[in-house]
VOBA-323863 format. One record per residue (C-alpha): residue number from 0; x, y, z. Coordinates in pm, 1 decimal. Example, Ala and Ser with C-alpha at 12.3 -4.5 7.8 and 13.67 -1.06 7.14 Angstrom:
BEGIN
marse seq: 0&X: 1230.0&Y: -450.0&Z: 780.0
marse seq: 1&X: 1367.0&Y: -106.0&Z: 714.0
! end
This chain:
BEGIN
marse seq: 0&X: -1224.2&Y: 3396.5&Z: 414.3
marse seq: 1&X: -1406.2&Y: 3649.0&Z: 648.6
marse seq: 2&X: -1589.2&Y: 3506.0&Z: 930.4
marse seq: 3&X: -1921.4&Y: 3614.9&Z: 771.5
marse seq: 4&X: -1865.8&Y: 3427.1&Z: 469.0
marse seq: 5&X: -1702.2&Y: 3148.5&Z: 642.0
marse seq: 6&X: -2031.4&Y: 3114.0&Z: 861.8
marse seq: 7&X: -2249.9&Y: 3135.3&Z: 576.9
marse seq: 8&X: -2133.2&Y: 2870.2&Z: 417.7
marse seq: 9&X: -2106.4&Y: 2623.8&Z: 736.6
marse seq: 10&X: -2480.1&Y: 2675.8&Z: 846.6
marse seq: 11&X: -2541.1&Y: 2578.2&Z: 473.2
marse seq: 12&X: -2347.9&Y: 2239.4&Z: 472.7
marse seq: 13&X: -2468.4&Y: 2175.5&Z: 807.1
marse seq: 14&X: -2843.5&Y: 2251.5&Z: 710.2
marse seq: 15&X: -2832.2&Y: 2028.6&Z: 385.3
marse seq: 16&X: -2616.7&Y: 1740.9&Z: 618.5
marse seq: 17&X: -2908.5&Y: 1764.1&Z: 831.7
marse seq: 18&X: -3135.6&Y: 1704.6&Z: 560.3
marse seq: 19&X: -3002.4&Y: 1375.7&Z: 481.3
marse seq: 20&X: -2939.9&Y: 1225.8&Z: 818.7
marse seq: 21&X: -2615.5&Y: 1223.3&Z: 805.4
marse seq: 22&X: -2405.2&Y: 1492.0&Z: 1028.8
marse seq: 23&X: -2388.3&Y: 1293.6&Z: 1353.0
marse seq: 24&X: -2457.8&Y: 960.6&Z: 1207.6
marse seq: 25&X: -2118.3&Y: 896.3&Z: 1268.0
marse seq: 26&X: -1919.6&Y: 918.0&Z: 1652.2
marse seq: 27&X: -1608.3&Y: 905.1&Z: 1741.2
marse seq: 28&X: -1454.0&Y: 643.7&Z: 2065.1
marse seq: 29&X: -1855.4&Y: 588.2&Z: 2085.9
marse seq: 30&X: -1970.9&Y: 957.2&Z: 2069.0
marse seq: 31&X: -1654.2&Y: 1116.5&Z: 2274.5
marse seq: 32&X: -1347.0&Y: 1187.6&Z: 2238.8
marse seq: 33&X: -1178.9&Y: 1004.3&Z: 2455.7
marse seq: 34&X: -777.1&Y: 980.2&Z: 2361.0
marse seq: 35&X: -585.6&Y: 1238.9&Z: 2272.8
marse seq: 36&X: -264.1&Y: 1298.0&Z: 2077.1
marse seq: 37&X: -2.3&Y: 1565.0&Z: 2007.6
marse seq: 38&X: 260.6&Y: 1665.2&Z: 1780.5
marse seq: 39&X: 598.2&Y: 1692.3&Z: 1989.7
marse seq: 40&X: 689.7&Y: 1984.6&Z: 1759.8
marse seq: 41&X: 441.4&Y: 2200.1&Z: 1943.2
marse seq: 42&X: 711.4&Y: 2197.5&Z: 2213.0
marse seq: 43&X: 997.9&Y: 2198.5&Z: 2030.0
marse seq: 44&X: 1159.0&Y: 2494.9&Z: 2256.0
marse seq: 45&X: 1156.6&Y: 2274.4&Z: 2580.6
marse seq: 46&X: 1159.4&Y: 1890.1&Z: 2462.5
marse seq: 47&X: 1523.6&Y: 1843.8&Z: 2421.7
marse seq: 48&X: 1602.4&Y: 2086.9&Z: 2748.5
marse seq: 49&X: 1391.0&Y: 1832.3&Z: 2923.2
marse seq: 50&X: 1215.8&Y: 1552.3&Z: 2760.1
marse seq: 51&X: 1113.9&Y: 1333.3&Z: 3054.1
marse seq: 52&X: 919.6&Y: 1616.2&Z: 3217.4
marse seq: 53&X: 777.8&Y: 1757.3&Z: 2957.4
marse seq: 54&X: 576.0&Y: 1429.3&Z: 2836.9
marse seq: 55&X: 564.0&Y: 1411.8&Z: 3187.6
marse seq: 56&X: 331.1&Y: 1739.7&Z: 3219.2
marse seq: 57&X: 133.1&Y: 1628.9&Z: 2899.8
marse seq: 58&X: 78.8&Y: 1298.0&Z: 2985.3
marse seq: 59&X: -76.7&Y: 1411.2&Z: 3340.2
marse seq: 60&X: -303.3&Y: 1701.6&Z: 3141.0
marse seq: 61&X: -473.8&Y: 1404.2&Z: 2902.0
marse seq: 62&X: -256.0&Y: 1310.8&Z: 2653.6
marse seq: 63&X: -230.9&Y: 943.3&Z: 2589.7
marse seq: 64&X: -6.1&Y: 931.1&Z: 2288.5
marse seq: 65&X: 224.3&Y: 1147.1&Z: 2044.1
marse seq: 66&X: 332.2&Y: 1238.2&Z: 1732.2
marse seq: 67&X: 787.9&Y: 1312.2&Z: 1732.5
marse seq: 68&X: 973.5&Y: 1487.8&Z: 1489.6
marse seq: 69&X: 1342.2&Y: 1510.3&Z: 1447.3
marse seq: 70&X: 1397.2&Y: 1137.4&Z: 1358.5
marse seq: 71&X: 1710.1&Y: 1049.7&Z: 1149.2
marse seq: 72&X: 2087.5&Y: 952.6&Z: 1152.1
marse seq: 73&X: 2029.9&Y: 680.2&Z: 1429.5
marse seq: 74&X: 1858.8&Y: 954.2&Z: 1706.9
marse seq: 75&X: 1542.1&Y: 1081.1&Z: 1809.4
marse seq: 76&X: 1525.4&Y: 1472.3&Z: 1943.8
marse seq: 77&X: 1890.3&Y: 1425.1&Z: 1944.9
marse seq: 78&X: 1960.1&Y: 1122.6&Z: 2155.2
marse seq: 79&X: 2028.7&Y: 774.7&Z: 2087.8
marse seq: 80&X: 1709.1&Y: 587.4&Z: 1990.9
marse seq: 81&X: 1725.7&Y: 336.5&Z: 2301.1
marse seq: 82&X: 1770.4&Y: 639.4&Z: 2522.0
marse seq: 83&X: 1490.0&Y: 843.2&Z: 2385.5
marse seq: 84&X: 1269.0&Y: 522.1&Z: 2405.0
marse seq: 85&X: 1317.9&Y: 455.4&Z: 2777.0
marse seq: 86&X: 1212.5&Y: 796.6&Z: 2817.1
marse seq: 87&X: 942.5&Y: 810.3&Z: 2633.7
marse seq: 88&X: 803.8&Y: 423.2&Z: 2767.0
marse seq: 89&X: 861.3&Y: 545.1&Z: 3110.9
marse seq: 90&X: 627.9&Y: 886.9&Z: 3061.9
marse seq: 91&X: 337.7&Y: 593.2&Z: 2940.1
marse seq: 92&X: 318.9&Y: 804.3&Z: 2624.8
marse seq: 93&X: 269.1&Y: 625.9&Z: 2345.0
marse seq: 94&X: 490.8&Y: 706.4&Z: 2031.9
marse seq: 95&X: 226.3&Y: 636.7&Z: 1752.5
marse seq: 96&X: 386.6&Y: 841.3&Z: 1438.5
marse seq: 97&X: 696.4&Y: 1020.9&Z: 1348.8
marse seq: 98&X: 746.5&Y: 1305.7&Z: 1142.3
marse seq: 99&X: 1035.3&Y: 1266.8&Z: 853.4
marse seq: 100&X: 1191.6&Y: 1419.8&Z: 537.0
marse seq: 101&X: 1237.5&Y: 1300.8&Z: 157.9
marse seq: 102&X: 1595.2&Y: 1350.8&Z: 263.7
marse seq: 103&X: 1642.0&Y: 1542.6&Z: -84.4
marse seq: 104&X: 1797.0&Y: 1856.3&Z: 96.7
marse seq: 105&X: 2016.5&Y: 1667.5&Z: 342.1
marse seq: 106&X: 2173.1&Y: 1421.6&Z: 103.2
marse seq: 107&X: 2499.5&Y: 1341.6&Z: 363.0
marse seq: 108&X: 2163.6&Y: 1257.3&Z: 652.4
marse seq: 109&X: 2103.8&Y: 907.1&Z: 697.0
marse seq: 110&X: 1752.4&Y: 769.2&Z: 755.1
marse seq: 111&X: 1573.9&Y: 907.8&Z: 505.1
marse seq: 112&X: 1388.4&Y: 833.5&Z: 200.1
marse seq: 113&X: 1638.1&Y: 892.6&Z: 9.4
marse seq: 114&X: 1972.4&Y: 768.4&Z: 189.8
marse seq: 115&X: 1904.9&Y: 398.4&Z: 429.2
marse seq: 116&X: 1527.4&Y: 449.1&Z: 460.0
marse seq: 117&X: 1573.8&Y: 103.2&Z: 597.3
marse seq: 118&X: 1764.3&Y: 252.0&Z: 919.7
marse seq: 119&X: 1486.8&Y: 492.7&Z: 952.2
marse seq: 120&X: 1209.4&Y: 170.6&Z: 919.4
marse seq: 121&X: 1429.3&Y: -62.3&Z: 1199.3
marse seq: 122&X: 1469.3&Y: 242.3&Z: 1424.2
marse seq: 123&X: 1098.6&Y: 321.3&Z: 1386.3
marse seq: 124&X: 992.2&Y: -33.0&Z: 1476.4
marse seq: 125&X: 1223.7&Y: -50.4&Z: 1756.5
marse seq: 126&X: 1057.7&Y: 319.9&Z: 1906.4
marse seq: 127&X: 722.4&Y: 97.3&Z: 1880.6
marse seq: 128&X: 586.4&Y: 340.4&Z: 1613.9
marse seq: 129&X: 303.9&Y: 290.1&Z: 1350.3
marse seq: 130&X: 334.0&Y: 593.0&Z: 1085.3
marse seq: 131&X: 590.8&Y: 714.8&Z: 925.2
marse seq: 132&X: 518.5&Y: 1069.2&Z: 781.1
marse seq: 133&X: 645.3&Y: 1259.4&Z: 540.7
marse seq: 134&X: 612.6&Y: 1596.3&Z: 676.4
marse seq: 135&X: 704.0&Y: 1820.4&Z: 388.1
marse seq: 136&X: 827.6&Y: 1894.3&Z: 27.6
marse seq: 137&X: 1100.8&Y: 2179.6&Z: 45.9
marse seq: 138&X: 1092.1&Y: 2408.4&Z: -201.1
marse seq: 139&X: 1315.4&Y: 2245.0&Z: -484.7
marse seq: 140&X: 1104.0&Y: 1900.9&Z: -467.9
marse seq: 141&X: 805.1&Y: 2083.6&Z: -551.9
marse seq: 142&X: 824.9&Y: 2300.5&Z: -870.0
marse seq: 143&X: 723.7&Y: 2119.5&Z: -1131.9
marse seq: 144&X: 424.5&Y: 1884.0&Z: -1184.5
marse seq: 145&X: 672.0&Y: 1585.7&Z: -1299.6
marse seq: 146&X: 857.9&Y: 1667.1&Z: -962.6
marse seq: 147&X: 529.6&Y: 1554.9&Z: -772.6
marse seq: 148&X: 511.5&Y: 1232.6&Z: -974.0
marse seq: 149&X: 846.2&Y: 1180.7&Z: -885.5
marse seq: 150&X: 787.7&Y: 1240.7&Z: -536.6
marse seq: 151&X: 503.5&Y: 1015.3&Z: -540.8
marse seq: 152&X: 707.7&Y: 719.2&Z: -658.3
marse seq: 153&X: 927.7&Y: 797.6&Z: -425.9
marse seq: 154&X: 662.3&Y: 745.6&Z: -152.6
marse seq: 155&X: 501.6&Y: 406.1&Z: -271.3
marse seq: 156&X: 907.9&Y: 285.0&Z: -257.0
marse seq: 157&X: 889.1&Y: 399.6&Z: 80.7
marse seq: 158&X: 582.9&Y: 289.9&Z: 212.9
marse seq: 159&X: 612.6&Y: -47.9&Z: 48.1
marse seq: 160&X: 949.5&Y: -97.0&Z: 273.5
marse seq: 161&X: 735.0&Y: 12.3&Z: 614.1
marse seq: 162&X: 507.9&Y: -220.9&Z: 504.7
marse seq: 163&X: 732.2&Y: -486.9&Z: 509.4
marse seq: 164&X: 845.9&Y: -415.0&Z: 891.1
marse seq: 165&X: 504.8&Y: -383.3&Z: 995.9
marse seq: 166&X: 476.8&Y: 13.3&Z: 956.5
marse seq: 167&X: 259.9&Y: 251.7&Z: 783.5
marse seq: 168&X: 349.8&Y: 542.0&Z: 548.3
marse seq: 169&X: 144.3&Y: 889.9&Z: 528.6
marse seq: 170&X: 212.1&Y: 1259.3&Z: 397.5
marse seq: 171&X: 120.0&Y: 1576.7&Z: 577.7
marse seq: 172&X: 5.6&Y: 1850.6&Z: 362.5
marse seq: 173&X: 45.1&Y: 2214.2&Z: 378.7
marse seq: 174&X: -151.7&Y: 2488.8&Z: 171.1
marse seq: 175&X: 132.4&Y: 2436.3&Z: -124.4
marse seq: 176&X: -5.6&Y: 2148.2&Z: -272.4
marse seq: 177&X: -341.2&Y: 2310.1&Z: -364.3
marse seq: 178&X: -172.6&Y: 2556.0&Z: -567.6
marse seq: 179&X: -241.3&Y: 2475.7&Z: -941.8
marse seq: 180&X: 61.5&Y: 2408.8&Z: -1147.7
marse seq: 181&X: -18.5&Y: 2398.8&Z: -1521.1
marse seq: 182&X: -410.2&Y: 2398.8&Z: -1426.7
marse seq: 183&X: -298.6&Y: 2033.7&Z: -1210.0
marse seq: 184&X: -342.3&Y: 2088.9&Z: -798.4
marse seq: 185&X: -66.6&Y: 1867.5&Z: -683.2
marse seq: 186&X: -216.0&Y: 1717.1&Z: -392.6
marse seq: 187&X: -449.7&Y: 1565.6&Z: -637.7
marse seq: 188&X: -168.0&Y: 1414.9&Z: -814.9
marse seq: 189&X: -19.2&Y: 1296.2&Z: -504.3
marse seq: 190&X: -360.2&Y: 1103.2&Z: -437.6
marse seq: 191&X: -366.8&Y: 987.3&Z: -756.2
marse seq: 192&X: -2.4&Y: 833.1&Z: -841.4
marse seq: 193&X: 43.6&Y: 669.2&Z: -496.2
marse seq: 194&X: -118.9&Y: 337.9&Z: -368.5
marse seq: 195&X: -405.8&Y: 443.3&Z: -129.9
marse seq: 196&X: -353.6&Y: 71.8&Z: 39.6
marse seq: 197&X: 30.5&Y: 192.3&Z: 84.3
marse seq: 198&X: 50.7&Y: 603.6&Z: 119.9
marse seq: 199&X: -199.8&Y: 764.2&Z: 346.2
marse seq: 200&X: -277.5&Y: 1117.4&Z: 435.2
marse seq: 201&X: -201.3&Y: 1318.7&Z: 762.6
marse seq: 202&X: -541.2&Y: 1587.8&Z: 692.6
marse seq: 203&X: -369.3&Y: 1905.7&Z: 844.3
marse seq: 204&X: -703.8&Y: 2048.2&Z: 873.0
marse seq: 205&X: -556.8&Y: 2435.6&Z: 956.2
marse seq: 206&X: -346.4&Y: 2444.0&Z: 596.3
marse seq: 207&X: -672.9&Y: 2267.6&Z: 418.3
marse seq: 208&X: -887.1&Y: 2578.7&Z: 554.5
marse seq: 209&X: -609.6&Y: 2776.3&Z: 485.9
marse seq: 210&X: -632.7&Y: 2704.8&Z: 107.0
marse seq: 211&X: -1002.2&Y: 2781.7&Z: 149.6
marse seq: 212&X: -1038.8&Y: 2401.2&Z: 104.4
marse seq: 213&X: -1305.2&Y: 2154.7&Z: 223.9
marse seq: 214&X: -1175.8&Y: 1875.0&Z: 427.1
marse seq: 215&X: -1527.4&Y: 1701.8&Z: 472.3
marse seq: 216&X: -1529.1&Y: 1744.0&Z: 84.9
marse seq: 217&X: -1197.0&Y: 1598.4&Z: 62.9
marse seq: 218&X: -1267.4&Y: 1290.4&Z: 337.2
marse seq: 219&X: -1559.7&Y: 1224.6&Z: 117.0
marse seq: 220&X: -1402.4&Y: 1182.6&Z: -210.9
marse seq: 221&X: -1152.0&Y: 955.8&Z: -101.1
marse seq: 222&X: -1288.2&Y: 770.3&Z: 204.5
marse seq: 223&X: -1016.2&Y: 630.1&Z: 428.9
marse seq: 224&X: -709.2&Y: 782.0&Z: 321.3
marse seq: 225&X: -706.2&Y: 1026.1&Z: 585.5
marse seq: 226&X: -610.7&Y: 817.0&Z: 890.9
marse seq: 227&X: -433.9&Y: 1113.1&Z: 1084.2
marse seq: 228&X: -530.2&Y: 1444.2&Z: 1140.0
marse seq: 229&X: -343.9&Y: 1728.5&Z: 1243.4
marse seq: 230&X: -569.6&Y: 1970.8&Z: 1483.3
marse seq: 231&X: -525.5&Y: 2324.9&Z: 1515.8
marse seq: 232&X: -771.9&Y: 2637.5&Z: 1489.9
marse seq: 233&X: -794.3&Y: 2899.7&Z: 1297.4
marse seq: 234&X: -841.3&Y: 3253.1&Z: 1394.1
marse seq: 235&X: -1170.0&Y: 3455.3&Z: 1304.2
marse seq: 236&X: -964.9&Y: 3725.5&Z: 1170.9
marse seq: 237&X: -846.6&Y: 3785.4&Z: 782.0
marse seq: 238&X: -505.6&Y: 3697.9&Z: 877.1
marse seq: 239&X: -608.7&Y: 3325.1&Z: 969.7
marse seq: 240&X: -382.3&Y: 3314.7&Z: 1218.8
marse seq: 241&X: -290.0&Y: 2991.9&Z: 1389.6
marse seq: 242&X: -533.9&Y: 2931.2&Z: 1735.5
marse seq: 243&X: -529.2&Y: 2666.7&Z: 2017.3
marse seq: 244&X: -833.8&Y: 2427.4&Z: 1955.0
marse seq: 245&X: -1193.9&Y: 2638.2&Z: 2026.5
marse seq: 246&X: -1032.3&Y: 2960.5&Z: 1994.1
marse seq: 247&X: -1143.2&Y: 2957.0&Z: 1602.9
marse seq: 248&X: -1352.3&Y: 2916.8&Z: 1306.2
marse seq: 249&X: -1327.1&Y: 2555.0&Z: 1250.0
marse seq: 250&X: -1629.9&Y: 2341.4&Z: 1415.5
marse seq: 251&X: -1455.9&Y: 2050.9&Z: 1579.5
marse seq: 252&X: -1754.3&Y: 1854.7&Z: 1662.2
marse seq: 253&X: -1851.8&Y: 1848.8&Z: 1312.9
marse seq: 254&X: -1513.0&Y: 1728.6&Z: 1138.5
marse seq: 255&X: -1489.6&Y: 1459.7&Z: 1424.3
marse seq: 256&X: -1831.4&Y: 1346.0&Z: 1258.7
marse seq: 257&X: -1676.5&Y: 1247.6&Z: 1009.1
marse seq: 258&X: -1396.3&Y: 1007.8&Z: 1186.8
marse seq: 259&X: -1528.3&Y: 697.4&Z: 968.1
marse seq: 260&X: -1520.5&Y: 814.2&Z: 682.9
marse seq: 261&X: -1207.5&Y: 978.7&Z: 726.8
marse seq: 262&X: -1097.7&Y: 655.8&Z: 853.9
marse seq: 263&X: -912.3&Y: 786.5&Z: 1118.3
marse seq: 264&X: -709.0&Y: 616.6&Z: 1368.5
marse seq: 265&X: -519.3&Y: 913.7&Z: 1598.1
marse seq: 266&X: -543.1&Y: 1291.7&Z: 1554.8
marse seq: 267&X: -216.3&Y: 1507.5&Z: 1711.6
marse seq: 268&X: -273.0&Y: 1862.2&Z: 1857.7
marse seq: 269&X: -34.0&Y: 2102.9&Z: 1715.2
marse seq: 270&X: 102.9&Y: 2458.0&Z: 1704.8
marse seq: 271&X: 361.3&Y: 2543.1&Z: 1437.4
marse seq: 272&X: 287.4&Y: 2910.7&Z: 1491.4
marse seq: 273&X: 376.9&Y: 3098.9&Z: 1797.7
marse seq: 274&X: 206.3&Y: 2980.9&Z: 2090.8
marse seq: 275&X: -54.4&Y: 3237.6&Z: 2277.2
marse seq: 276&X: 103.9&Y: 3209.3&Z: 2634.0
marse seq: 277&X: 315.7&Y: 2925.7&Z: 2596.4
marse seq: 278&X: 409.0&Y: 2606.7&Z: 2410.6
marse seq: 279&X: 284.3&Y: 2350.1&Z: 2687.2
marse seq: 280&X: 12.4&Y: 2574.5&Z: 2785.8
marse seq: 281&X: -108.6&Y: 2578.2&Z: 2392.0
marse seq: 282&X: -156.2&Y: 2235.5&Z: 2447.7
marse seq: 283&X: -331.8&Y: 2232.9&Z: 2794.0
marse seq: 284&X: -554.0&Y: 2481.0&Z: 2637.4
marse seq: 285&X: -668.1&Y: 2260.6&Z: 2305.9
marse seq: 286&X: -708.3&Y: 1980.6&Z: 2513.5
marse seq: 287&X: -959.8&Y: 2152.6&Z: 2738.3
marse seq: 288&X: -1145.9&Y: 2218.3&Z: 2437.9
marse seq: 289&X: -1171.7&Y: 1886.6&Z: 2317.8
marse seq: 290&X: -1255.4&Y: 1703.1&Z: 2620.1
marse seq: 291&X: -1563.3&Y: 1860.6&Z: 2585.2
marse seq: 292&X: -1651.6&Y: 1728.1&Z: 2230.3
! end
């Protein structure tokens, strides 16, 4: 979408939200943001060289908790899950969610969905973590429309074990599942053939605008399925290139309006782009931003 366009059509939502009372009706931490998360995968070129002082480094700029990746086979960023937890309690981050796969492409893994999702359950809970997230569909799970259905049964079976530790389950879009298939958009179907009380929705608000999709639209239709956010910018240009936070066309302050309805309990800062100085400093940047919502 060009930026024209793009504006257009924001200063008419936000006119007509005006109209009916409702654009800051809603706050967030009582009107400002006041914790902030990350996804660890926005530094995934220094985390394992040096874990301890890179949450170190984050934790001093503002961030209170994170989002990890890299979670299966008994080991977290590639050590042992007690050893990755004493680092991680000792930065006084807090691990709230971690990313994972179906499993479906690494059959001989274990810890996923599809091979001792129960390991992958006990070693959340013993991490301290809340979410577990599906964080995408490789390309063979994902062709058909009956493959989504079978992905979503696959997800109630694994939410409905987190449940029973004391965990939550969520999926993390991309743009891929607003592609029609057969005139069907697949992330509708994923909505629709999961339990909303079991499978929630990580809103990756940079691939929703990607697809040149709503997400107030979307946090409207299906009020609190959308507990955690992924928050990254998008560039002005046609390219919609990946930005820190406040370096693009999405309007922060009015998505974060929308917190309640979204139901949203912790949002993580991410880059899965290339960084515009650095990883860490893509970070530092977004959170500048923010602070000042």
């Amino acid at each position: 979408m060009e930026r024209r366009d793009f504006l257009q059509k924001s200063a008419l939502s936000t006119a007509g939200l005006l109209a009916s009372g409702s654009l800051f009706s809603q706050s967030f931490f009582a009107g400002k943001i006041k914790d902030f998360g990350f996804q660890v995968y926005t530094v995934r070129d220094v985390i394992k060289k040096d874990m301890a002082g890179t949450l170190k480094t984050l934790r001093k700029a503002g961030y209170g908790y994170a989002e990890f990746f890299d979670f299966a086979d008994g080991k977290l960023l590639g050590k042992p899950i007690k050893e990755a937890k004493a680092i991680i309690d000792a930065s006084k981050i807090k691990l709230k969610s971690i990313h994972v796969g179906t499993g479906a492409q690494t059959p001989n893994l274990s810890g996923t969905m599809v091979n001792d999702w129960q390991r992958a359950v006990d070693d959340a809970a013993e991490l301290g973590a809340e979410y577990l997230v599906c964080a995408y569909l490789g390309g063979g799970e994902r062709q058909t429309l009956d493959q989504y259905k079978q992905v979503s049964e696959l997800f109630n079976k694994s939410a409905e074990l987190c449940q029973k530790s004391g965990l939550k389950f969520a999926y993390h879009n991309h743009d891929f599942e607003f592609k029609a298939i057969d005139g069907q958009v697949p992330y509708d179907i994923l909505l629709n053939e999961t339990e909303a009380d079991l499978v929630k929705m990580e809103l990756d608000m940079y691939w929703v605008r990607y697809a040149d999709k709503d997400p107030i639209e979307m946090i409207q239709k299906d009020k609190g399925r959308f507990p955690l956010w992924h928050v990254k910018d998008m560039s002005m240009d046609d390219n919609k290139a990946m930005k820190e936070v406040g370096a693009g066309r999405i309007d922060w302050k009015q998505l974060f309006d929308y917190n309640k309805d979204a139901g949203l309990e912790y949002f993580f800062v991410e880059q899965d782009g290339n960084w515009a100085v650095s990883s860490v400093e893509s970070l530092l940047t977004s959170i500048k931003h923010l602070k000042k919502i």
